[in-house]
N, C-alpha and C positions, 0 to 999 in steps of 0.2 A: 417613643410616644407610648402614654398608656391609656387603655380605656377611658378610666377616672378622670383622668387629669392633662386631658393636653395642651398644650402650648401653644399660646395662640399671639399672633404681634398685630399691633394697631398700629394704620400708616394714616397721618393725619387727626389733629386729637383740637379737631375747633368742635361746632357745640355735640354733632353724633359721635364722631369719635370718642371726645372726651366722656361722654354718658356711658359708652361700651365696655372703654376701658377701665373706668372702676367698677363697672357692674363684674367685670374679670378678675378685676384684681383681689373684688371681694370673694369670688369664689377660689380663689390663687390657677386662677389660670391665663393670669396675663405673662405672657414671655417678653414681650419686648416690644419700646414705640418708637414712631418714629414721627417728626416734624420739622420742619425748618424753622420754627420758635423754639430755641432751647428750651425758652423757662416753659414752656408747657410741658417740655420730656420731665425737666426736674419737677415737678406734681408726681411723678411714678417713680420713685427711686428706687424702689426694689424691681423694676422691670430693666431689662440692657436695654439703652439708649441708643439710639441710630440716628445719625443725619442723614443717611444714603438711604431712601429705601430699599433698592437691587439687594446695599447687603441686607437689611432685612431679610427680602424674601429669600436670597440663599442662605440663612443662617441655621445650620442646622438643626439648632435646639427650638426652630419654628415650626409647629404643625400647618398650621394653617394663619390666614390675613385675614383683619377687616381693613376694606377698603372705604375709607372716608375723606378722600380728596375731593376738590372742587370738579365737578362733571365733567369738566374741560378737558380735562387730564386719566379721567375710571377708564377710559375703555382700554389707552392704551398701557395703562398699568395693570389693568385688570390681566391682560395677554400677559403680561411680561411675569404677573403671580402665578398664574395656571402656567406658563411653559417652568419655572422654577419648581415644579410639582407640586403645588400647596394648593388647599382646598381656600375657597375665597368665601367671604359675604362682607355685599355692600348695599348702603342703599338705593333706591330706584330714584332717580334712573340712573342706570350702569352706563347707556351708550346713550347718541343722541341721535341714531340712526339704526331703522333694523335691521340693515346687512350687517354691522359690529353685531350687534347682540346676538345675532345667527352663528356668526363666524364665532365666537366666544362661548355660545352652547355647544356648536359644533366637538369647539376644542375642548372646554372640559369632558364633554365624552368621553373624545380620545385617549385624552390623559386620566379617566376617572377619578375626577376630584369633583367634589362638590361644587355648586356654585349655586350662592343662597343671594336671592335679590328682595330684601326685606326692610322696612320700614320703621318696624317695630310696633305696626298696627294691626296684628294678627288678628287678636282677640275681639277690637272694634267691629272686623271687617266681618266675621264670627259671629258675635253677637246681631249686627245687622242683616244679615244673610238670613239667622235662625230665624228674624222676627218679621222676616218678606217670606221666609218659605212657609209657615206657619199663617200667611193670612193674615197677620194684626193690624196692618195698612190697608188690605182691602187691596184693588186694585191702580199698581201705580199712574202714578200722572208726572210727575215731576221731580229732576235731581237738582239742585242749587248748589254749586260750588262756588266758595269767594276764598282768596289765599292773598290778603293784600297784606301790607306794612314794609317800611326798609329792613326790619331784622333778618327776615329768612334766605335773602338777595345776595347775590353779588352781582356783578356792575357788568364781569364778563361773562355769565352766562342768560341764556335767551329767558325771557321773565315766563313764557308759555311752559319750558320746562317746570315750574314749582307747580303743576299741574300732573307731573308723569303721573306722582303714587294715586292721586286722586284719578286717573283716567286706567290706572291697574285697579283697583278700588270698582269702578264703574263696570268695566267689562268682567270682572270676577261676581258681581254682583247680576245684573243681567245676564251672565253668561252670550251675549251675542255681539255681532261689530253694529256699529251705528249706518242705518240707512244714507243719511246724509246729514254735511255738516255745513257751517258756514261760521265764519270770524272775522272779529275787526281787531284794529290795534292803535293807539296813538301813542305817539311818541313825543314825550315830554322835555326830558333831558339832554338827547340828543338828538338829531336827526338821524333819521332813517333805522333807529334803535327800540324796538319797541319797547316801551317801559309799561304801558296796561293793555291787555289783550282779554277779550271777550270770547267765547265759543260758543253757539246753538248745534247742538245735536241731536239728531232726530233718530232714535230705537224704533223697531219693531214693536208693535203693537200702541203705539200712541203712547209711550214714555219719550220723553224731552229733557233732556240735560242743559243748565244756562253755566257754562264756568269761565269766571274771571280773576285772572291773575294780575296784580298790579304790585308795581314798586312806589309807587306815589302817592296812593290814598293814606291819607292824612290818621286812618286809625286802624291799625291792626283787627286783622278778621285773620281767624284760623277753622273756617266753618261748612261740613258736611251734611247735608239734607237730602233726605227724601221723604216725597210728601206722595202718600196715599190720598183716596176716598174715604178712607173711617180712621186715619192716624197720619202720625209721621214720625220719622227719629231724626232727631237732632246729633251730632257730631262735631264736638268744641274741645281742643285740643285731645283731651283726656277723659272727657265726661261726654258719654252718651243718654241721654234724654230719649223720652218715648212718649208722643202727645197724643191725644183721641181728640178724634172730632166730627161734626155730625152736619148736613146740607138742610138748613130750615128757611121758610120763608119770612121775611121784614119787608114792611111795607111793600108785598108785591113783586122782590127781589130776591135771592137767592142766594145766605149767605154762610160763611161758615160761622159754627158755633162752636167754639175751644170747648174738649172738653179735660180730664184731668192730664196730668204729666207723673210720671214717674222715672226718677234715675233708675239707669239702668247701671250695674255692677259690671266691670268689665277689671281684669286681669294689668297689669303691669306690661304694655304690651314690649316693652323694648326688656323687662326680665324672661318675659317669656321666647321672644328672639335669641337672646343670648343662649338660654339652657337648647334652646331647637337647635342650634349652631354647634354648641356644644356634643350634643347628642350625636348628630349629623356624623362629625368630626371621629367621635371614638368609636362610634359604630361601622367606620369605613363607608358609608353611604358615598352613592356614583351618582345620584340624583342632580336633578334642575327642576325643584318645584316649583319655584314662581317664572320660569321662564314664560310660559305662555301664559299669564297674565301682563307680564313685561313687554312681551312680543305685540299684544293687542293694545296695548297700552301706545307703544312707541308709532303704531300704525296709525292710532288715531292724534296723536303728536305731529306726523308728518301731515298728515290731511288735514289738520291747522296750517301748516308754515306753508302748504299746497293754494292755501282758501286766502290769507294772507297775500299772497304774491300776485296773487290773480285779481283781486279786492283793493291791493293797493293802487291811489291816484298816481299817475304820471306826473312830474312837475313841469308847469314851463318855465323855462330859463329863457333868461335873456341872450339874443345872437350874441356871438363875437362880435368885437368893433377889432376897427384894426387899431384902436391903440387901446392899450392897457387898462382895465379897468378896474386902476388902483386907488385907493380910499386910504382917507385917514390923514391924519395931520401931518405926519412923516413925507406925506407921495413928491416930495418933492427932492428929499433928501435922499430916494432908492436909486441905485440903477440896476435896467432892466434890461440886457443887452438885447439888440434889435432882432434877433432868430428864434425866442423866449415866447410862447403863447399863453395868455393870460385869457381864461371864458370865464366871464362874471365876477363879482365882487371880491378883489382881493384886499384886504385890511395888510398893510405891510409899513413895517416899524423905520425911523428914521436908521441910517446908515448900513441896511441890508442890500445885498449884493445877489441878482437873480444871474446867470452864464448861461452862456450858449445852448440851444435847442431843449431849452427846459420848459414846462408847460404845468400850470396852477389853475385850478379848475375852483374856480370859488363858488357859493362863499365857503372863503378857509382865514383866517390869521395866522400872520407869520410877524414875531417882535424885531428887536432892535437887535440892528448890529449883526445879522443872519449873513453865513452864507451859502451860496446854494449854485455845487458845480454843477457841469455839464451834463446835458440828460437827465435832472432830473424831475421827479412827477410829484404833484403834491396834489391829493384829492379833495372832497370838497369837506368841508366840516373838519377839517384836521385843525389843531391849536396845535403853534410852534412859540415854543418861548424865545425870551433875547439870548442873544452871542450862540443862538446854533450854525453847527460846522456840518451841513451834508454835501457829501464828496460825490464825485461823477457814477451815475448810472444807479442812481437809488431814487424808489417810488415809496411813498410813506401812503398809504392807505387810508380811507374814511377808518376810524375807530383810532388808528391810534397817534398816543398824545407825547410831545416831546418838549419836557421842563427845559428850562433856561440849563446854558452850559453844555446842552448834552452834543454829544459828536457823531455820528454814521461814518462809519470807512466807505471806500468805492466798493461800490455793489453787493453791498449787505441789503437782504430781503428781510421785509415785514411782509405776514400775511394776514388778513381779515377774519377767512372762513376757515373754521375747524375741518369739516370735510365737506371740502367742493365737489361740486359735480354739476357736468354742463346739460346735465336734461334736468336740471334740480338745482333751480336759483334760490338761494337762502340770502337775497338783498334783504336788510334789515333784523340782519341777525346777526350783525355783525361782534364780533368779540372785540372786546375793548382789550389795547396794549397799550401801558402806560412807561416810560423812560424816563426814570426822573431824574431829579437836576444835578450836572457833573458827571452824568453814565457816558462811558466811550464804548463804541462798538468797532470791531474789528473788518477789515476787509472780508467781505464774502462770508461773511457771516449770516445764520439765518436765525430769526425769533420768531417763533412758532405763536399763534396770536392767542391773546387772551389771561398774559404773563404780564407781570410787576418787574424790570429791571431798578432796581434800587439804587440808592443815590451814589454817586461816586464810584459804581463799581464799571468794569472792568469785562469786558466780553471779548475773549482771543480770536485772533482772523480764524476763518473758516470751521468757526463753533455754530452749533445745534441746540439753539436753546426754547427747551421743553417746559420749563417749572419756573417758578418764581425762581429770581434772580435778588440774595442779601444786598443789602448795601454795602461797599468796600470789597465787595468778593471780585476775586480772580477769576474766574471762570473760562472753560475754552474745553474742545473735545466734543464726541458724537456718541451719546448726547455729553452736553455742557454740565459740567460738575465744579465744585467747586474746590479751585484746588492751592491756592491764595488770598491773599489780601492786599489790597492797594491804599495807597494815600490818596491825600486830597490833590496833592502835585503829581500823584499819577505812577510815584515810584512803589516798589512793591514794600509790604511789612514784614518782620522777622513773627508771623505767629503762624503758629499751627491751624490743621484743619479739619481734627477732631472734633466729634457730637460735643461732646462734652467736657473739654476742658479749658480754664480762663487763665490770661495774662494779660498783660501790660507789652506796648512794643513804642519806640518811638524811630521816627523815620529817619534814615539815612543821609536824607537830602533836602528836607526843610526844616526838619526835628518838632514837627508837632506828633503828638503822641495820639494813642487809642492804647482800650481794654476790649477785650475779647471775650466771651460768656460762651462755649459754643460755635453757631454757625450766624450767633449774634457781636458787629464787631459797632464800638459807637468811637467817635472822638474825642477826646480829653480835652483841646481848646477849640475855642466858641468858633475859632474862624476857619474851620473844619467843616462845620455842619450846613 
C-alpha cells in the first residue's frame, strides 16, 4: 500500500455501493468488487472481480472495504473485514443493535483499523450544525423527519431502520439523548411487519422531533427539517434550503409570516466521504469517528422497537374448536390426521396431506397438493404454495414464504429474528425469507432469515445459509458457498463456479441446457424456468 494510492474493494454495488465505487475508480483507487450480480462486477472491468467476499477481504492487493450489503448481513461481515485486517467504511447503520456496534468498535481498536460509519452526508450535517450554532433559527422548536417511498426499502429489513442516519444526524445535532420517546406502527403488507412507523421524541430543553418512516406512502419524501422561532432549514436529498420567518398577529391569532429562502451550497457529500476514507486509509488513522454518534443513534432505534412492543395491541383469536378449522373450497379433499392441531383459520388447498402431531396456527395458507410430515409447525401469516414437500420436525415461521414446488429436508431450521434475545422481544420485526419455486433444502440445514433462496437451487444437508441463495446454485458448507449448479430435475451441471466466467452446460439426465454469466446461471428451454 502507498500513501497516494490505496486499494480499496467494494462488497455489494446496488445503489451506495455502486455510487462509491466509481467515485474510486475515478480516482484509480478502486481494487476490487464484489456481488452476487455478475453484470454489476462487469460495470468495473478494470477492478478483480469477486463472487466470495471472504476472498475479497483476504486479498492482498486490498487495503481496505466498503461495506454496502443489505443491513441484515453489515454487522456480521463487518467482523469478519476487521478480523481479516482491513480498515472498513459502511453506511449507518452498521448493526442493528448496540451490543454489535460496541463489540465492533471494541474490535477495530484492537486490531487498529479504521472504522468509518458514514452516509455521505457530512457536509449537510456541517452546514446544518454551523447555521444552529450560529443563532440563524433562533431557538429550536421542532425536527420533522419523513423517509417514505418503495425505492430506499427492502422487504427484509425493519422499515424503522431507514431512520438510523437521520437519528445519527439528530443526536450529532443536539448533541444530547432524547428525554422521552414514544411510537406507533401499522402494518400494511403483512401482518405483524411493520411497514409505516411514526416516532415522538421529546429533547431537552422543549425541542421535539416527529419521524416517520413508511414503505407504503404513495409519494416519495426524502426530507430533513428543522424549524426554529426566526428560520428553518430544509434538507431534500441534496439541496439544503434556509428559510426566515417571523410571529405576527391576524385577526387576533398568531401566525407565521414566511419570510425569504436561500439555498444554501453544500459540498458533494458522498465525494467528500470517499477522499475522508481515503485519507483515513493512507494516513494509517486507528480512529472511530462516527461511532458515537452511531452508538446514540442505535440507542434511540432500540427505544423505538422498546415503545413499539409495549404500544402494540394484543389480538383476540378465536379458541381452538376441537375440529379443524379448515376453509376453503378444497376442505374437503384435505386429510388432517386426527393428533394434527389446527387454532384458527386454515385456508388449505384440495389434496394436501397434514401427519401426525403437527399444529397450524392460522390464519396461514397452505396450496394444493402439500405435504406436511410429522411434527410439523406452521405459523400464522405464513403463505405455502402447491406440491410443497415438508418432511418431519420442521417449523416454518411468520415471515417466511415458500413458492410452489419447494421441498424442506427433516429438521431444517428457518429463523425469524436476526438477533434474539429473551429480555428483548422484536415481535414485528420480523425478517422476511423467501424460497422460491423448485428450491430443495437439505436435512438439518439452517437459513438464517432474511435471505432469497432462488429458484431451483439446491441447499446441502447440514448447510449455513447466511446470504442470498442464486438460483440453480449448489450450495452446502458453514457458512453455505456456492459450489455448483443444479438442474431443473435436480441433477448437477458440468459448469464452473467462478465470479466471472460464462458457458453453456446441458444436463446429463433430462438434457435441457443453461448458460452461465458468473454466479448468474438461467435456462435455455422454457420448461426449465
Amino acid at each position: 500500500m502507498t500513501a497516494k494510492n490505496p486499494r480499496i474493494g467494494v462488497i455489494g454495488l446496488g445503489r451506495f455501493g455502486r455510487a462509491v465505487a466509481e467515485r474510486l475508480l475515478r480516482l484509480d483507487a478502486l481494487g476490487a468488487v464484489c456481488d452476487l450480480d455478475a453484470t454489476r462486477c462487469a460495470a468495473f472491468a478494470t477492478a478483480t472481480r469477486h463472487g466470495d467476499a471472504l476472498a475479497l477481504m483476504a486479498a492482498p492487493d486490498v487495503d481496505a472495504v466498503v461495506l454496502a450489503t443489505p443491513v441484515t448481513t453489515r454487522a456480521a461481515m463487518a467482523r469478519a473485514t476487521l478480523e481479516a485486517g482491513k480498515d472498513l467504511w459502511a453506511p449507518p447503520p452498521l448493526c442493528l443493535a448496540v451490543a454489535e456496534l460496541e463489540a465492533l468498535v471494541a474490535l477495530a481498536s484492537r486490531a487498529r483499523r479504521v472504522l468509518m460509519i458514514d452516509a455521505g452526508d457530512g457536509p449537510a450535517r456541517r452546514a446544518m450544525a454551523q447555521a444552529i450554532d450560529a443563532g440563524e433559527l433562533g431557538a429550536l422548536q421542532i425536527v420533522e423527519v419523513r423517509r417514505a417511498g418503495f425505492g430506499p426499502f427492502r422487504p427484509d429489513e425493519p422499515v424503522a431502520a431507514r431512520l438510523l442516519p437521520d437519528l445519527a444526524t439528530l443526536a450529532g445535532l443536539l448533541g444530547e439523548a432524547p428525554q422521552r420517546l414514544r411510537a406507533e406502527s401499522a402494518s400494511v403488507v403483512q401482518a405483524e411487519v411493520p411497514d409505516h412507523v411514526t416516532a415522538h421524541v421529546h429533547f431537552g430543553g422543549g425541542v421535539r422531533a416527529v419521524l416517520t418512516a413508511s414503505r407504503v406512502h404513495p409519494t416519495p419524501e426524502d426530507r430533513f427539517v428543522v424549524i426554529g422561532d426566526a428560520g428553518m432549514l430544509v434538507l431534500e436529498g441534496a439541496h439544503l434550503t434556509r428559510h426566515t420567518h417571523s410571529i405576527a398577529w391576524r385577526e387576533g391569532q398568531p401566525a407565521a409570516v414566511p419570510g425569504g429562502a436561500e439555498a444554501l451550497h453544500i459540498a458533494d457529500g458522498l465525494d467528500a466521504a470517499v477522499e475522508r476514507f481515503l485519507a483515513a486509509v493512507s494516513g494509517g488513522e486507528t480512529a472511530q469517528p462516527d461511532a458515537a454518534d452511531a452508538l446514540r443513534a442505535l440507542r434511540i432505534f432500540e427505544s423505538i422497537g422498546r415503545s413499539l412492543d409495549r404500544d402494540r395491541a394484543v389480538p383476540t383469536e378465536p379458541a381452538p374448536t376441537e375440529a379443524p378449522a379448515i376453509v376453503g373450497a378444497g376442505a374437503s379433499d384435505v386429510f388432517v390426521h386426527p393428533t394434527a392441531v389446527v387454532d384458527g383459520p386454515v385456508e388449505i388447498g384440495a389434496g394436501t396431506k397434514v401427519w401426525h402431531f403437527s399444529k397450524l396456527l392460522g390464519p396461514l395458507h397452505i396450496g394444493e397438493r402439500c405435504s406436511l410430515g410429522q411434527n410439523v409447525v406452521i405459523e400464522r401469516h405464513v403463505r405455502i404454495g402447491d406440491n410443497v414437500k415438508i418432511q418431519n420436525n420442521v417449523s416454518v415461521y411468520s415471515g417466511v414464504i415458500l413458492e410452489d414446488d419447494v421441498f424442506c429436508g427433516p429438521s431444517m431450521v428457518f429463523t425469524n429474528v436476526g438477533t434474539p434475545r429473551s429480555h428483548y422481544p422484536r415481535k414485528g420485526e420480523y425478517a422476511v425469507t423467501r424460497v422460491e419455486r423448485g428450491a430443495s433444502i437439505g436435512a438439518n440445514a439452517t437459513v438464517v432469515c432474511g435471505h432469497t433462496l432462488g429458484r431451483y437451487c439446491f441447499v446441502g444437508a447440514g448447510a449455513v445459509v447466511t446470504k442470498d441463495v442464486p438460483p440453480y446454485a449448489l450450495v452446502y458448507g458453514n457458512p453455505a458457498r456456492v459450489r455448483g449448479w443444479t438442474c431443473f430435475c435436480g441433477l448437477s451441471l458440468s459448469l464452473g463456479v467462478d465470479a466471472c466466467g460464462e458457458e453453456e452446460a446441458e444436463c446429463e439426465g433430462c438434457g435441457r441446457r443453461y448458460a452461465r454469466a458468473g454466479h448468474a446461471v438461467r435456462p435455455l428451454d422454457e420448461d426449465a424456468t
